[in-house]
Structure formats: C-alpha cells, structure tokens
C-alpha positions in Angstrom: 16.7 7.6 12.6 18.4 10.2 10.0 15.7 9.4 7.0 12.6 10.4 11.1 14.9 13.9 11.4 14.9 14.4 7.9 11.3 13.8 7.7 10.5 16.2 10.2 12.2 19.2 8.9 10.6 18.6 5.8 7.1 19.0 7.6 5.9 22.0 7.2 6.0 21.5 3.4 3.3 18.8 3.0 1.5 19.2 6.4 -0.8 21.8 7.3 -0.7 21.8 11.8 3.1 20.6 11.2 4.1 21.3 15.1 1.2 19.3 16.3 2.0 16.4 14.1 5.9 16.7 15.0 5.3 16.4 19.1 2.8 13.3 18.1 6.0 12.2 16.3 8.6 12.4 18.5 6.2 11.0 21.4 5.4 8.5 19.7 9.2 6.9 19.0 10.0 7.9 22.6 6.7 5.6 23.5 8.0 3.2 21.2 11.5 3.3 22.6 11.1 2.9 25.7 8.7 -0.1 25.1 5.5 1.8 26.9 2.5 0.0 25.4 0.1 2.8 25.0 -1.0 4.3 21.5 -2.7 7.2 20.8 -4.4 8.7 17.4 -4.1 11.8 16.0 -4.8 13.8 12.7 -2.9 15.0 10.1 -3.9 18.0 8.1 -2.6 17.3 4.4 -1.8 20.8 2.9 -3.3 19.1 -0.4 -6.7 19.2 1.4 -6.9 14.9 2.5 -7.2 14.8 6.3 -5.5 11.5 7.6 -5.8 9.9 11.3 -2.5 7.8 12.4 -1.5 5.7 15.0 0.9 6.9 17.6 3.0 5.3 20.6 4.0 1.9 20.5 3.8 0.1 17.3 2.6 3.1 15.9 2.3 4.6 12.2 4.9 6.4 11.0 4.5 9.5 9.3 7.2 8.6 7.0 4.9 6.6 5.5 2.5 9.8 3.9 5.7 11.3 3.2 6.8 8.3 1.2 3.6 7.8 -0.7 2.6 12.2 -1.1 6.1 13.2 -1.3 8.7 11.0 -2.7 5.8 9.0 -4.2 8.3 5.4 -4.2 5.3 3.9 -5.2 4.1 6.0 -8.4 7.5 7.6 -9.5 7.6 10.3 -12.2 8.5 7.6 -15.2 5.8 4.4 -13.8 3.2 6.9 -13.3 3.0 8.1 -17.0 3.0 5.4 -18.2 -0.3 4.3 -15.8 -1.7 7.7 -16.7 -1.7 7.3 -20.6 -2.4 3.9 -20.3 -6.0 4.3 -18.7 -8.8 3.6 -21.4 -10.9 6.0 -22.6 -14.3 3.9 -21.8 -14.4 1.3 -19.2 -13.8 0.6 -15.8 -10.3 1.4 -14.3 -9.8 -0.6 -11.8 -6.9 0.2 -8.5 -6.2 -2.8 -6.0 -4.6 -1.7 -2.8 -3.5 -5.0 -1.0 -2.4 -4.0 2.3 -3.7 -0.4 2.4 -3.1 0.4 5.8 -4.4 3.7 7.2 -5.4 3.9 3.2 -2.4 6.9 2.8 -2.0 5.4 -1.0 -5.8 5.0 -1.4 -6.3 8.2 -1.0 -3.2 9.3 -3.1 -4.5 7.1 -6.0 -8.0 8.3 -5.9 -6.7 11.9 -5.9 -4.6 11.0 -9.1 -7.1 9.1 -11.1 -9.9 10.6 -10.5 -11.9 8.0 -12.2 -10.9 5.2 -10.6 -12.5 2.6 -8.1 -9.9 1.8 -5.7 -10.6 -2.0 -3.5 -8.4 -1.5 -0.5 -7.5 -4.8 1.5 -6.2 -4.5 5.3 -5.9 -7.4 7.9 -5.4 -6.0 10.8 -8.4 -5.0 12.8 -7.2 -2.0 14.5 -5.6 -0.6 11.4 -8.8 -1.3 9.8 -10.7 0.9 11.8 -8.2 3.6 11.2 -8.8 2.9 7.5 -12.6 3.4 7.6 -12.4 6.3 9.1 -10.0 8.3 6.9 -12.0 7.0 4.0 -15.3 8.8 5.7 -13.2 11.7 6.8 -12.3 12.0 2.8 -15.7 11.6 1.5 -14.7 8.3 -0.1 -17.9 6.8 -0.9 -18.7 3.4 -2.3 -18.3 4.6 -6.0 -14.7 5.6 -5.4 -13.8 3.1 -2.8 -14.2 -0.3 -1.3 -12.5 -1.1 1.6 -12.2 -4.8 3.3 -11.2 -6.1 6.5 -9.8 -9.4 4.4 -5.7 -11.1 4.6 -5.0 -12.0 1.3 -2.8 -14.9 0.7 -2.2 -17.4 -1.7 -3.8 -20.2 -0.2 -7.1 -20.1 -0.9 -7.6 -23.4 1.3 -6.0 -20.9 4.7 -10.0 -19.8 5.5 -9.9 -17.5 8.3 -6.8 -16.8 10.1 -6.4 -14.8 13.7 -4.7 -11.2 13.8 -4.0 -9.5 17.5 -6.6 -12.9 18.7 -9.6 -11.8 16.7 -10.7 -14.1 13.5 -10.1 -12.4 10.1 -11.3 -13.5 6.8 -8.8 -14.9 4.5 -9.1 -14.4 0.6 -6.7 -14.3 -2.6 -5.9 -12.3 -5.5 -7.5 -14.5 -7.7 -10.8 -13.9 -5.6 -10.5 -10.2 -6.1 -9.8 -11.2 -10.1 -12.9 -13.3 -10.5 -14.7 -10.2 -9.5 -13.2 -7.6 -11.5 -12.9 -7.5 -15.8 -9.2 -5.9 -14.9 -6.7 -4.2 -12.6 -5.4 -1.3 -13.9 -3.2 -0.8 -11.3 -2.0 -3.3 -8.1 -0.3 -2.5 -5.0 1.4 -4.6 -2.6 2.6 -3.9 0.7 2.1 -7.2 2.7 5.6 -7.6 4.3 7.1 -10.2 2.3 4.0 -12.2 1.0 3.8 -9.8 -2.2 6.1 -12.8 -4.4 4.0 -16.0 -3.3 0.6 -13.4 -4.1 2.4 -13.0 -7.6 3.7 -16.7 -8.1 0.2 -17.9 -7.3 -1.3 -16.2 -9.9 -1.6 -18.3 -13.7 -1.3 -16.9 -17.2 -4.4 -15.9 -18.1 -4.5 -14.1 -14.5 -1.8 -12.4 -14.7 -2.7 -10.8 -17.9 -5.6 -8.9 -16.6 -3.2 -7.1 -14.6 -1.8 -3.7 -16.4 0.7 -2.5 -13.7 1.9 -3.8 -10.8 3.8 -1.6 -7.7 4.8 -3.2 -4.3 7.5 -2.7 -1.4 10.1 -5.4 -1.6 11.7 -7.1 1.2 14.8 -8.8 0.9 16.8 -9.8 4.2 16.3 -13.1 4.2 17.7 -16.0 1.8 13.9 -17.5 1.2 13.1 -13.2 0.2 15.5 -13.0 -2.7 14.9 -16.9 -4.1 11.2 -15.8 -4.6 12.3 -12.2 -5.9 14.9 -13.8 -8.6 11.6 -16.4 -9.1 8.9 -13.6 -9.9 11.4 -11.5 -12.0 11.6 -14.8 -13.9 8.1 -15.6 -14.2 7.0 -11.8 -14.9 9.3 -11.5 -17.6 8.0 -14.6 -19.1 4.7 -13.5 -19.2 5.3 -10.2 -20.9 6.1 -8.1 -18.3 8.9 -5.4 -17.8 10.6 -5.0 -14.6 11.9 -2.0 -12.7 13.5 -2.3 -9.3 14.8 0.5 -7.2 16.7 -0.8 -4.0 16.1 1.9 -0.7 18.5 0.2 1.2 20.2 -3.5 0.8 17.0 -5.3 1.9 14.4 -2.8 0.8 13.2 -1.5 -2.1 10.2 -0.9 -4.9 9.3 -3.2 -7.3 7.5 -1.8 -11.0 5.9 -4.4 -13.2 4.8 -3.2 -16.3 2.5 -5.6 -19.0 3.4 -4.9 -22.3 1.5 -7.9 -23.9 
C-alpha cells in the first residue's frame, strides 16, 4: 500500500494526464478491494512520448509496474545496463527476448534503449495479449522491431497446449525460441515462479547463446529458493556471474551476466 501512495505522488514526473491516470488508479484498487469483478482499460500518456493502455478494476494492471520498468528500471539498473549496452556487437543481429511481456511496458522500454534491437515478446494470457498488441500498434512497433506471441513458455516441451481463463493456448520453450534465433542478447523473465525450471531446462551449449539474463524472482515458498540456490549453482558453473537484489524477503531481481 505505501510503495501505490508513493507511486502516485510521484506521477506527475513520468506521466503526462497524471490526474486521469491517478482516479483510474485508485478506482481500480477500490474495484479490486471490494472484490467487484469489472475491469476497465485506460491509457497512459508516457511523458517520454510511448502511449500505454492498462488494465483497471479487478485483477487489474498496476501502474507500479511502468514505474518499475521507466523509473526505477529494477530490471536494467545503472551498472547491468552498461554492461548490455557495450556489449552489443557492432554487426549482427541483437537479439531481446521478453518472456512474459505483459502489456509489453519493458518491450517498449527495451526497444526505446536499443534502438537496434528485435525484441520477441511472449504473453499467455489472452486478455493481456490483446492489451499487448495494441500498445505495440499504438507505438508504431512494427514487425522489424517486434514480434509478439500469444505462446506459455515452459520447460516441458511434451505440455502442448495448455488452457488460460478456459481458452486453449499454445505452449512452447526457451529452447524453441533458441533453435530460431543465432543469439539472445538480452532475456527477461517475469513468469511468476517458472523463471528457474525455464533456466534449469536449458543445456550447455544453450545456455551459451544467452549474453545477459534479467528476471523477477520469487521466493516465498521452500520449493522457490531450492530451485534459486540450484540456478545460482548451475549459472555459475557455466560461466555466468550473478547479481541478486532482494525488494522484499520473497522478492527480488535476478542479473545473470555470461562472461565465457
């Protein structure tokens, strides 16, 4: 609740119609609160110039979220993001992969900061989906800058389809995505806890086309950290440096960094 009233006083600095987005806001927990199931969309004028539609009411988007990824940038801090910056090639392909993209907040970010990047953004759930198409059209994010997919990944490639909200989604891995692509520059995760069995599934010689890795952490439950403590392990082993900042006890950021 403090980090929402912190958020909205801090408004006016990234978003443009700040009072329009801050009554969707606070409508939108009330909604949420008192357990109404209705939603409602609205749009969110970015005072860099991105225009992004959300989700209010009940199970809605938070706008926490673009201040996370615009503001406070927990996924490309200051330190992990030069180092992604002069690491891009001079020639070639520079590849982004945004595994649970959502209403594609850090697409959008990413594009804007590599500019000649191809971002493939991944996003299960239907509704969110449509969300995500339509901030990439809003954007004028076209095929050569990014490809967006209505796909779970997992690391089960025997799973096939899999239902989301009653409607049949189409089930993939990262090492589908891999046999696709030369390299990932860059790969983020924000799958709600399947991020370390994504990782674990993942061999060697897989792993190794993989330059950086960023992804949301979860850790409040026993099963969580064994598979944390696990990818740490195996990361390390396979030439990777780890960063970890912690949000709160059960949540935090996760920086891989290959230095093979």
């Amino acid at each position: 609740m403090i980090r929402k009233l912190v958020n909205l006083f801090r408004m006016p600095v990234l978003v443009r119609n700040w009072f329009f987005v801050a009554i969707c806001s606070i409508s939108s927990q009330l909604i949420h609160f008192l357990r109404i199931r209705k939603t409602f969309l609205y749009i969110v004028h970015l005072r860099i110039g991105f225009v992004i539609i959300l989700k209010g009411g009940f199970n809605a988007h938070d706008i926490g979220d673009i201040f996370e990824v615009f503001s406070k940038r927990v996924y490309m801090p200051k330190q992990f993001s030069n180092l992604v910056l002069s690491s891009i090639p001079e020639n070639g392909d520079v590849n982004i992969v945004d595994i649970g993209a959502s209403n594609g907040d850090f697409t959008l970010y990413i594009s804007n900061l590599i500019p000649r990047s191809k971002v493939y953004s991944y996003e299960a759930d239907p509704g969110t989906f449509r969300i995500l198409q339509s901030n990439m059209l809003l954007n004028k994010m076209g095929d050569e800058k990014v490809s967006i997919f209505n796909k779970f990944i997992y690391n089960n490639s025997s799973v096939g389809n899999g239902i989301i909200l009653g409607k049949e989604i189409e089930c993939g891995t990262l090492q589908d995505i891999l046999s696709l692509l030369n390299n990932i520059h860059l790969l983020k995760l924000d799958i709600e806890g399947e991020e370390f069995d994504v990782l674990l599934s993942l061999k060697h010689d897989e792993l190794r086309k993989i330059s950086f890795i960023t992804m949301e952490i979860h850790l409040h439950t026993a099963s969580y950290r064994k598979k944390y403590y696990q990818l740490c392990d195996y990361l390390e082993n396979n030439g990777f440096v780890i960063q970890v900042v912690m949000r709160t006890e059960a949540i935090g950021y996760f920086y891989g960094i290959c230095k093979v």
